[in-house]
C-alpha positions as CSV (number, residue, x, y, z in Angstrom):
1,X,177.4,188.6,102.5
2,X,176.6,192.0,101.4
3,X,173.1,192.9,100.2
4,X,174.2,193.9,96.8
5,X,173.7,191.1,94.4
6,X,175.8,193.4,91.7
7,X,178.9,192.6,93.4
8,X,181.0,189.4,93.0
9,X,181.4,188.3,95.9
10,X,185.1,186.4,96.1
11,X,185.5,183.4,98.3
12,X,188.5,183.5,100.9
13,X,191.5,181.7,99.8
14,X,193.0,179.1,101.3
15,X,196.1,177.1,101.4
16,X,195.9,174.0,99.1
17,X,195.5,170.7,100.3
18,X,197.1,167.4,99.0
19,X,194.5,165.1,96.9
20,X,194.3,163.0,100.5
21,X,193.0,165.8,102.6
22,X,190.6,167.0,100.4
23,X,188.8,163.4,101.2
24,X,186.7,164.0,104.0
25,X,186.9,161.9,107.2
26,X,184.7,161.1,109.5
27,X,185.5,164.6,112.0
28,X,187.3,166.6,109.4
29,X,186.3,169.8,108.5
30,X,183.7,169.6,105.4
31,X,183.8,172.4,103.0
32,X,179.9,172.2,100.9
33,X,179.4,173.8,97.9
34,X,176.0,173.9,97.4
35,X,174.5,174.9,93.4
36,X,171.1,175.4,92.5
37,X,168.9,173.5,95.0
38,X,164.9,174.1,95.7
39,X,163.5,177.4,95.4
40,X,163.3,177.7,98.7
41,X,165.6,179.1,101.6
42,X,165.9,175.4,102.5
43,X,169.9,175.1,100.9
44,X,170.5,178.3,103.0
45,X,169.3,176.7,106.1
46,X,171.0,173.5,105.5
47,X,174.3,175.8,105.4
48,X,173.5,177.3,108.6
49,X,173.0,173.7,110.2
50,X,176.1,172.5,108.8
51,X,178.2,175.2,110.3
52,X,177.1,174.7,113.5
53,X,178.8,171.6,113.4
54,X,182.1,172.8,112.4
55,X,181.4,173.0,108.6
56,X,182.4,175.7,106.0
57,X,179.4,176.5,103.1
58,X,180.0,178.3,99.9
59,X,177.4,178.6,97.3
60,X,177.4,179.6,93.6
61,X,175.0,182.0,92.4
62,X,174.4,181.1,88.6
63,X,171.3,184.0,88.4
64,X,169.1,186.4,90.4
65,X,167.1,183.8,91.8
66,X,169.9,181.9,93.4
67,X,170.9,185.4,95.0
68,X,167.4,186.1,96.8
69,X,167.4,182.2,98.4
70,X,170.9,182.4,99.5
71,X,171.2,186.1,101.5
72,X,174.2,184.8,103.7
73,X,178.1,184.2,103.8
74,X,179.7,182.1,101.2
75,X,178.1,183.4,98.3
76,X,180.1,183.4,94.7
77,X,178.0,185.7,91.8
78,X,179.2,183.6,88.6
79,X,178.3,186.2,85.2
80,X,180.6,184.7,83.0
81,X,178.8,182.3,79.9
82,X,178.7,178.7,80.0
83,X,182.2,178.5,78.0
84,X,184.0,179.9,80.6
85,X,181.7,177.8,83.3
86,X,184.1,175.2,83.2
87,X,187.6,176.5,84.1
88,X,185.6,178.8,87.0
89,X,184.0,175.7,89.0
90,X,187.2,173.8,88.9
91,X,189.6,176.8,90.1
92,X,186.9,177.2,92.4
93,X,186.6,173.9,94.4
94,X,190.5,173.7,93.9
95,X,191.0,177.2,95.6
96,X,188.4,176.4,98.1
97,X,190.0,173.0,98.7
98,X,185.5,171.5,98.3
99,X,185.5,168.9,99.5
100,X,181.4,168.1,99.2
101,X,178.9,169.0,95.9
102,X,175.4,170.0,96.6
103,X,172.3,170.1,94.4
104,X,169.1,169.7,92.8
105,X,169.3,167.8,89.0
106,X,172.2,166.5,88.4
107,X,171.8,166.8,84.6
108,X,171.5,170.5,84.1
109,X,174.1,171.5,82.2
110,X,176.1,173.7,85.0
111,X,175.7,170.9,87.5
112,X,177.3,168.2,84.8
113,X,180.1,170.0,84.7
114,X,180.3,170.4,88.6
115,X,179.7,167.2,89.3
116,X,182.3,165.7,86.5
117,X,184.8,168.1,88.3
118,X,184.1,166.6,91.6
119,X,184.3,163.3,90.9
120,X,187.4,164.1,88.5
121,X,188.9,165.1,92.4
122,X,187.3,162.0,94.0
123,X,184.4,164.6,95.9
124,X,181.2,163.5,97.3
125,X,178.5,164.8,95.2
126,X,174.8,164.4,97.1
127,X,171.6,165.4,95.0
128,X,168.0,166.0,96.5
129,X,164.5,166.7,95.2
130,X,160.9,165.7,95.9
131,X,160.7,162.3,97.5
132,X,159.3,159.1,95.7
133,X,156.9,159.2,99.2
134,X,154.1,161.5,99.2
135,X,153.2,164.1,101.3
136,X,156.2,164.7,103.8
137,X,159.7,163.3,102.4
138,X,162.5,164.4,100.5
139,X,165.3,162.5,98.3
140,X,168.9,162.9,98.7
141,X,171.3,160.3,97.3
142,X,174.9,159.9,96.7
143,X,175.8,161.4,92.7
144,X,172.3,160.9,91.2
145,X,168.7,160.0,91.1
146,X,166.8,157.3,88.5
147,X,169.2,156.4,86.2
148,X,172.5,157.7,88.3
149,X,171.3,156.4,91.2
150,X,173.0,154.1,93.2
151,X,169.6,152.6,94.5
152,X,170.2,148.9,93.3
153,X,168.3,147.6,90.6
154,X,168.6,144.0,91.2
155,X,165.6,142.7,93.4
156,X,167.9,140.6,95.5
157,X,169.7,143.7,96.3
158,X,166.3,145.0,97.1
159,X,165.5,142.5,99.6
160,X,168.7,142.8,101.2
161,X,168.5,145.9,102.1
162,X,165.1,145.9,103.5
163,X,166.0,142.9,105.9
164,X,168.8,145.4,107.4
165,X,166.2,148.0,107.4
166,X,163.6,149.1,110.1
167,X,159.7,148.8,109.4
168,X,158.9,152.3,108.3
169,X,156.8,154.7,109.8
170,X,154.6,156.1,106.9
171,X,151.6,158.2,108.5
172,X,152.5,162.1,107.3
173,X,153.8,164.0,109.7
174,X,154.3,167.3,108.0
175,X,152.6,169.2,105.6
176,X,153.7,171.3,103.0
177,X,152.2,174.8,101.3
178,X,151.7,174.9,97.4
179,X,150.6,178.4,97.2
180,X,154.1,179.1,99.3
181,X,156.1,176.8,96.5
182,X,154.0,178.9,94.0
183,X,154.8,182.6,95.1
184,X,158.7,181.5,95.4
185,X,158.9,180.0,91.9
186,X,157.0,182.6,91.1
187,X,159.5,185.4,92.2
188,X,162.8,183.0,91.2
189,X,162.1,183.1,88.0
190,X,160.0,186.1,87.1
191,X,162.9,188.3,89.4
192,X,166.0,186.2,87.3
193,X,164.2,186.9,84.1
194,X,163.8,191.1,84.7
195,X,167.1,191.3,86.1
196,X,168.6,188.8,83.4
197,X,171.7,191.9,83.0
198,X,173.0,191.4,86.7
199,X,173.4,187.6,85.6
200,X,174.2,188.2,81.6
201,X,175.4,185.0,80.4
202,X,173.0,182.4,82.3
203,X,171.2,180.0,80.3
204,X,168.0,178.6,82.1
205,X,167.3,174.4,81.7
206,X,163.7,175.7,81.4
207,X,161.8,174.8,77.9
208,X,159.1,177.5,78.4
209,X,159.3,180.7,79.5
210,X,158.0,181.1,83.2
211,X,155.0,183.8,82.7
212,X,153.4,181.2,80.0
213,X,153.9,178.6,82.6
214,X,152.8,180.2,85.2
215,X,149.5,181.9,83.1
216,X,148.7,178.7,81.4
217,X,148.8,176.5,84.8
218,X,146.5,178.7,86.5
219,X,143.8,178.5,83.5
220,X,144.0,175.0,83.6
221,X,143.6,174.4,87.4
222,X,140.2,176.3,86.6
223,X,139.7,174.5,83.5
224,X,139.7,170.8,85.7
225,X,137.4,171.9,88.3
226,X,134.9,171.4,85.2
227,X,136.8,169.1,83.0
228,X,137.6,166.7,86.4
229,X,133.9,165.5,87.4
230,X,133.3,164.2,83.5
231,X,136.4,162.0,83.8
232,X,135.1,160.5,87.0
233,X,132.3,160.1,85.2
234,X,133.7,157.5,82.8
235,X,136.1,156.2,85.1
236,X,133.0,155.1,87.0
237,X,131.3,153.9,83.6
238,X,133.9,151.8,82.9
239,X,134.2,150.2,86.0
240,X,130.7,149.6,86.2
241,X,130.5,148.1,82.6
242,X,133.5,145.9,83.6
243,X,135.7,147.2,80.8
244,X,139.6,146.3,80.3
245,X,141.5,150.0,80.0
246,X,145.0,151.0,80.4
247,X,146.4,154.5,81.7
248,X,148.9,156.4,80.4
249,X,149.7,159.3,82.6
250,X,151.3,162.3,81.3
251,X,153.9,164.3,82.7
252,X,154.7,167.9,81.9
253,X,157.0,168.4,79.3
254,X,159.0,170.7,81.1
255,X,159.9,167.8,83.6
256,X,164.0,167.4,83.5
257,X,163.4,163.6,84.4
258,X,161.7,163.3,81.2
259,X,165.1,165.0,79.0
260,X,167.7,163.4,81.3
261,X,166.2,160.0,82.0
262,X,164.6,159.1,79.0
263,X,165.0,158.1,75.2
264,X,162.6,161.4,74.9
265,X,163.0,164.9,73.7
266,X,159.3,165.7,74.2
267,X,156.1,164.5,75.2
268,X,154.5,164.0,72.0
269,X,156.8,161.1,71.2
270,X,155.3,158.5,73.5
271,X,151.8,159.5,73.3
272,X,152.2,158.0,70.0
273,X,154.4,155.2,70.9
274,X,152.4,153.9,73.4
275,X,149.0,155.0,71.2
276,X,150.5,153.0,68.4
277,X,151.4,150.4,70.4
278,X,148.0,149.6,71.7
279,X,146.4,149.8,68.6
280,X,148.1,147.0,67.7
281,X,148.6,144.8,70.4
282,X,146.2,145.1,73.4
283,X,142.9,143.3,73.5
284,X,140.4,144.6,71.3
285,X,137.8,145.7,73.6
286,X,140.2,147.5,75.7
287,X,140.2,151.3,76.7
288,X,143.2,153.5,76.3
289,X,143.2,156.9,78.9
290,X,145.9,159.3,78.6
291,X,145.8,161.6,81.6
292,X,147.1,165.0,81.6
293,X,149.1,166.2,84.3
294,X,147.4,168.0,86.9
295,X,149.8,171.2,86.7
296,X,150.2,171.2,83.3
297,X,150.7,175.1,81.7
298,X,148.5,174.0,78.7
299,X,151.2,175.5,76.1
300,X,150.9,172.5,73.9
301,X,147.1,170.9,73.2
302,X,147.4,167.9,74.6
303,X,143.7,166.4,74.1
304,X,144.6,168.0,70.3
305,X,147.8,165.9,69.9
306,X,146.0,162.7,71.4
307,X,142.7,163.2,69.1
308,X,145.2,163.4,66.0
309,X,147.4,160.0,67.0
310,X,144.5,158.0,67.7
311,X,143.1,158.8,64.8
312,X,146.4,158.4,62.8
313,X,146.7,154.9,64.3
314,X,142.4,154.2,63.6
315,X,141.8,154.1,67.8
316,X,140.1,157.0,67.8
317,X,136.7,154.7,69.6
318,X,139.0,153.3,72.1
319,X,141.5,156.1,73.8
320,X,140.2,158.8,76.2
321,X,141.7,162.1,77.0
322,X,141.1,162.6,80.8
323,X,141.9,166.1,82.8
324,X,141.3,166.3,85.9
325,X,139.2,163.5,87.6
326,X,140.5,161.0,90.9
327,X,143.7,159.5,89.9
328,X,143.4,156.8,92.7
329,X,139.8,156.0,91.5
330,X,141.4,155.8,87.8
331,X,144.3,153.1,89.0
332,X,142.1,151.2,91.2
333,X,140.1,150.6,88.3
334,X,142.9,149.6,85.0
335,X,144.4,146.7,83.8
336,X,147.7,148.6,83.7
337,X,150.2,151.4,83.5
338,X,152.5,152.9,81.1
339,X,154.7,155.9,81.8
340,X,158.0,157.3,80.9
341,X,159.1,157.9,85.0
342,X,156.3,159.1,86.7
343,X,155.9,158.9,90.5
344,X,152.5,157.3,89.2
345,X,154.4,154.6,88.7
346,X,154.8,153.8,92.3
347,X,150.9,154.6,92.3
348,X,149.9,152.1,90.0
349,X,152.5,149.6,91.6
350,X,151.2,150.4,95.2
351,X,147.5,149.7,93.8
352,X,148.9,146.0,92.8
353,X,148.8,147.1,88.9
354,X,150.8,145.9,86.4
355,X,153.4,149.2,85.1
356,X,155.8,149.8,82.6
357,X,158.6,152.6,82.6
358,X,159.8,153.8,79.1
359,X,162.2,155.7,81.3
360,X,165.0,155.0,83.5
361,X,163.4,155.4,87.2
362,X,164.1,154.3,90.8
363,X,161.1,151.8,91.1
364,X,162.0,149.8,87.3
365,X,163.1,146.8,88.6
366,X,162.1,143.4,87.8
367,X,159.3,142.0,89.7
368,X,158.2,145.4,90.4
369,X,157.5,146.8,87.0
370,X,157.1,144.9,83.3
371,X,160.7,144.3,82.0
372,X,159.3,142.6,78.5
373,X,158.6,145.0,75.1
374,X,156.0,147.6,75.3
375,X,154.3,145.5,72.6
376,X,153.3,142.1,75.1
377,X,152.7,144.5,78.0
378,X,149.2,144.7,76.9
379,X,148.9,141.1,77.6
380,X,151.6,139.5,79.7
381,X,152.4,142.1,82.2
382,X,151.5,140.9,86.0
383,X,151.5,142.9,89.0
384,X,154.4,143.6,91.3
385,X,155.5,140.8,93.9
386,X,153.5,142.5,97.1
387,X,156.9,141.3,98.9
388,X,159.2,142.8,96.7
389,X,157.1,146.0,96.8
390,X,157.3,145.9,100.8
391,X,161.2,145.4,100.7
392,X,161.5,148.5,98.3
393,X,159.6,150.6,100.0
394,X,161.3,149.6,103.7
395,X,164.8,150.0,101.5
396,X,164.4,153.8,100.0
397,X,163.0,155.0,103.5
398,X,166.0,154.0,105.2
399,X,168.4,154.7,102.7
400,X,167.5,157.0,100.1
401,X,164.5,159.3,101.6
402,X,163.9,161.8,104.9
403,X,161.7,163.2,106.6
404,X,160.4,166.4,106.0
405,X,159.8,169.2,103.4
406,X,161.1,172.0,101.6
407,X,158.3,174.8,101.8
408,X,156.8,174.5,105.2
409,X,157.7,175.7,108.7
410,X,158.1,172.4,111.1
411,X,158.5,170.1,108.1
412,X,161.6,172.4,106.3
413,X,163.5,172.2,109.8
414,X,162.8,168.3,109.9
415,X,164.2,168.3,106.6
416,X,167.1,170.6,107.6
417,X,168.7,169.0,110.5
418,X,168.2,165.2,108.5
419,X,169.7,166.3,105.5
420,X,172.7,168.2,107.6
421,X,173.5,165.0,110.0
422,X,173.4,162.7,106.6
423,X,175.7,165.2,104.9
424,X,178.0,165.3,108.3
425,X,180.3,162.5,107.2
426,X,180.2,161.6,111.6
427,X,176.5,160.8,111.3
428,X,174.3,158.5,108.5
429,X,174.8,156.1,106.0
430,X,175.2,156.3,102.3
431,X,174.8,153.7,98.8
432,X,177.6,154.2,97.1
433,X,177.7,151.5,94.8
434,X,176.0,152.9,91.1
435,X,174.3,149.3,89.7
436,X,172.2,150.6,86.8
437,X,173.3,152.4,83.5
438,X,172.8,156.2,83.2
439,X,170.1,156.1,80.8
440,X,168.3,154.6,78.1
441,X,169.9,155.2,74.5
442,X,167.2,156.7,72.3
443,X,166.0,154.2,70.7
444,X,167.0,150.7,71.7
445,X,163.9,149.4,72.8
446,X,161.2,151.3,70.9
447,X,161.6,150.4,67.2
448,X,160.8,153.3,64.9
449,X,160.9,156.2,67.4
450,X,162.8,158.8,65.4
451,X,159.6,158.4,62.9
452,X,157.6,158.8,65.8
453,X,159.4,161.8,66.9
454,X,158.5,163.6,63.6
455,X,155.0,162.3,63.6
C-alpha cells in the first residue's frame, strides 16, 4: 500500500463467485475484511499471519487512525458519509467475493451495517475485544459479544460445555503496557481528529471529544492517589463495625457496552435507579457505595450527581461515593453487587457475592447472577453456585477467550497466531448457536425509568 493516506486505494477485482463459494470450507481460500479493530497494529498482524496460510486480507479505512495501524496491502480509504456507507460495503464484499467480517464492537453504527450485509450473504462475522479474564486474554466470538453472543445462557448449556472442556490454565502469562495503549489511543484519535479533511464524512461512536478524555483522565489518576487511601479507610471501617453495604460500581459513560447492551442512554440513569431502589427496599442499616471507575475523564461530577440522588431519594446518611481505594478489599467485604455489565461482575461473582446485571452481559445467567427484580435483590439475592461458576469459567476459556494481548511484544504475537488459526476455518472451533436476545428493551424491567432518565 502506498504511504499516502490521501489516496483511495481500490481493491483488485475479481471474478464473482456463486452464493456457494463464497462459503468458506475447511481449505478454501478465506478472503478477511477486517473494520476497526484495537488501536493497535494487532489487526495488521493478524493479516500478515493469515496470509501466510494462503489467505487474502482487505481492510477498510473509515478515518486517519485506521490508516496509521494498517500501513500494508489491502487497504480501502472510505470518505464518503454514512448515507452512502451502505451501498459501498456491500459492492465491496460482493466485488471482493469476502467471505469473512472482522472487528471490534459490533454495534457501531458502520460495523451494523457490515455485519447485516454479511450475514444478508451468509458470511462469518468474528468480533474481539478485552477478555472477561484479566490480565493476558482476549475475546473473539462468532457475530457478537453480551447480548449477541452466542455464549449460552442456559446453565445446563454451561455445564455442558465445561465437561467437554479441559481444566484451564489461569496463571498470567503475559503482560500488557498501559502507557503503550495510552500513547496509541492517544495518536488514533488526536491524529483522526486534526486530519478530520483526509476522512471528511466520518462520524466517531465517541460521546466526548478525545483531548477532554484524555486531560480529564489524567487529573483524576492524580486525584485517586489522594482520594484512594480515604475509601480504604471506610471500607476497612465497615468491615470492622460489621456493617451490611452494597456496591455499585460505575462504568465510564463513554463505554459502548453500556449504549449497545443496555436499557441506558447514560450513566446518570442507574445511579438513580439503583439509589432509589435501595432506599426503599434494602435493610435499613445497610450501606450503599457507588464506585467511580478508575479511568474515568471526570467530564461529568460524579460524586455531585450521587450527592444530589441520595438526597432526592432521603439516603443521603447511607450511600458513599468511593474513588479510588482496593476494589478486591471493597468486594470481599459487601453483601452484594449491582452493575449494568461490568467485568466487576465476574469480580464480585468470583468473591462468592451475590450480583445483579441491569445489562445484558456474558456472565447473567441464572445461578450465577440474581435473575429476580432489582427491588428483592437487596434481600433475596444468594451467591453464585461455586460449580456453576467453575463450569463457566472452564467453558469461555475454551471457547470464547485466548491467550494473549493486544499492546505487548510476546503477548500480541500469542494473541496473533491464536486468533489467526481460530479464524483459519482448518483449525479451531466455533459457538454458533445465538441463545439469548440482543438486548434489553428500555424499560421492561425497571418501572419508571424514563422519569429517571430526566431526573
Amino acid at each position: 500500500m502506498s504511504a499516502d493516506p490521501v489516496r483511495n486505494v481500490e481493491p483488485a477485482r475479481q471474478d464473482a463467485r456463486t452464493q456457494d463459494a463464497r462459503t468458506p470450507q475447511p481449505g478454501r481460500r478465506q478472503v478477511f475484511l477486517f473494520l476497526q479493530g484495537p488501536i493497535t497494529p494487532f489487526f495488521a498482524r493478524v493479516a500478515d499471519a493469515l496470509e501466510a496460510r494462503g489467505h487474502r486480507c482487505l481492510r477498510v479505512n473509515l478515518c486517519f487512525g485506521d490508516w496509521m495501524f494498517w500501513r500494508r496491502a489491502g487497504g480501502v480509504n472510505f470518505r464518503g458519509t454514512r448515507e452512502t456507507w451502505p451501498a459501498f460495503i456491500a459492492d465491496l464484499i460482493d466485488r471482493e467475493g469476502v467471505t469473512d467480517l472482522m472487528l471490534l464492537g459490533e454495534q457501531r453504527y458502520y460495523h451494523k451495517v457490515a455485519v447485516a450485509a454479511a450475514k444478508a450473504r451468509g458470511l462469518n462475522v468474528t468480533v474481539t475485544d478485552f477478555g472477561y479474564l484479566r490480565p493476558d486474554w482476549i475475546t473473539l466470538e462468532r457475530d457478537g459479544m453480551s447480548g449477541d453472543s452466542c455464549f449460552p445462557k442456559d446453565p445446563e448449556a454451561v455445564m455442558a460445555l465445561a465437561a467437554k472442556a479441559p481444566e484451564p490454565d489461569l496463571v498470567p502469562r503475559y503482560r500488557d503496557s498501559f502507557w503503550l495503549q495510552a500513547v496509541w489511543d492517544m495518536a488514533y484519535h488526536l491524529m483522526s481528529n486534526w486530519l478530520w479533511w483526509l476522512y471528511p464524512g466520518y462520524k466517531s461512536h465517541q460521546v466526548h471529544h478525545n483531548a477532554l478524555i484524555y486531560l480529564g483522565t489524567g487529573l483524576h489518576m492524580l486525584r485517586s492517589k489522594r482520594t484512594g487511601p480515604r475509601v480504604d479507610a471506610l471500607v476497612r471501617r465497615l468491615r470492622e463495625a460489621g456493617t451490611t453495604y452494597y456496591v455499585l460500581p460505575l462504568q465510564m459513560e463513554n463505554d459502548f457496552q453500556l449504549r449497545a447492551y443496555s436499557p441506558f442512554f447514560d450513566l446518570k440513569t442507574p445511579i438513580h435507579a439503583v439509589i432509589r431502589s435501595f432506599s426503599e427496599h434494602a435493610p435499613a442499616e445497610s450501606r450503599l457505595l457507588v464506585k467511580i471507575h478508575p479511568l474515568d475523564p471526570g467530564i461529568r461530577n460524579w460524586a455531585r450527581i450521587v450527592r444530589r440522588s441520595a438526597e432526592k431519594w432521603g439516603v443521603t446518611d447511607r450511600v458513599d461515593f468511593a474513588d479510588g481505594g482496593d476494589l478486591g478489599k471493597m468486594l470481599d467485604g459487601c453483601r452484594g453487587v449491582v452493575t449494568v455489565n461490568s467485568t466487576v461482575g465476574l469480580w464480585s461473582m468470583r468473591a462468592a457475592k451475590p450480583t445483579m446485571t441491569l445489562g445484558a452481559a456474558i456472565y447473567d445467567i441464572q445461578g450465577l447472577t440474581y435473575q429476580g427484580a432489582l427491588e428483592t435483590f437487596w434481600t433475596q439475592a444468594e451467591p453464585p453456585r461455586r460449580e456453576l461458576w467453575d463450569a463457566f469459567i472452564k467453558a469461555i476459556v475454551a471457547n470464547i477467550q485466548i491467550r494473549g494481548v493486544y499492546y505487548k511484544g510476546e503477548g500480541m504475537a500469542a494473541a496473533v497466531e491464536a486468533t489467526a488459526s481460530r479464524l483459519d476455518l482448518t483449525q479451531g472451533a466455533w459457538l454458533e448457536t445465538r441463545s439469548r436476545a440482543r438486548t434489553l428493551d428500555a424499560g421492561d424491567e425497571m418501572p419508571g425509568l424514563q422519569a429517571l432518565q430526566n431526573a
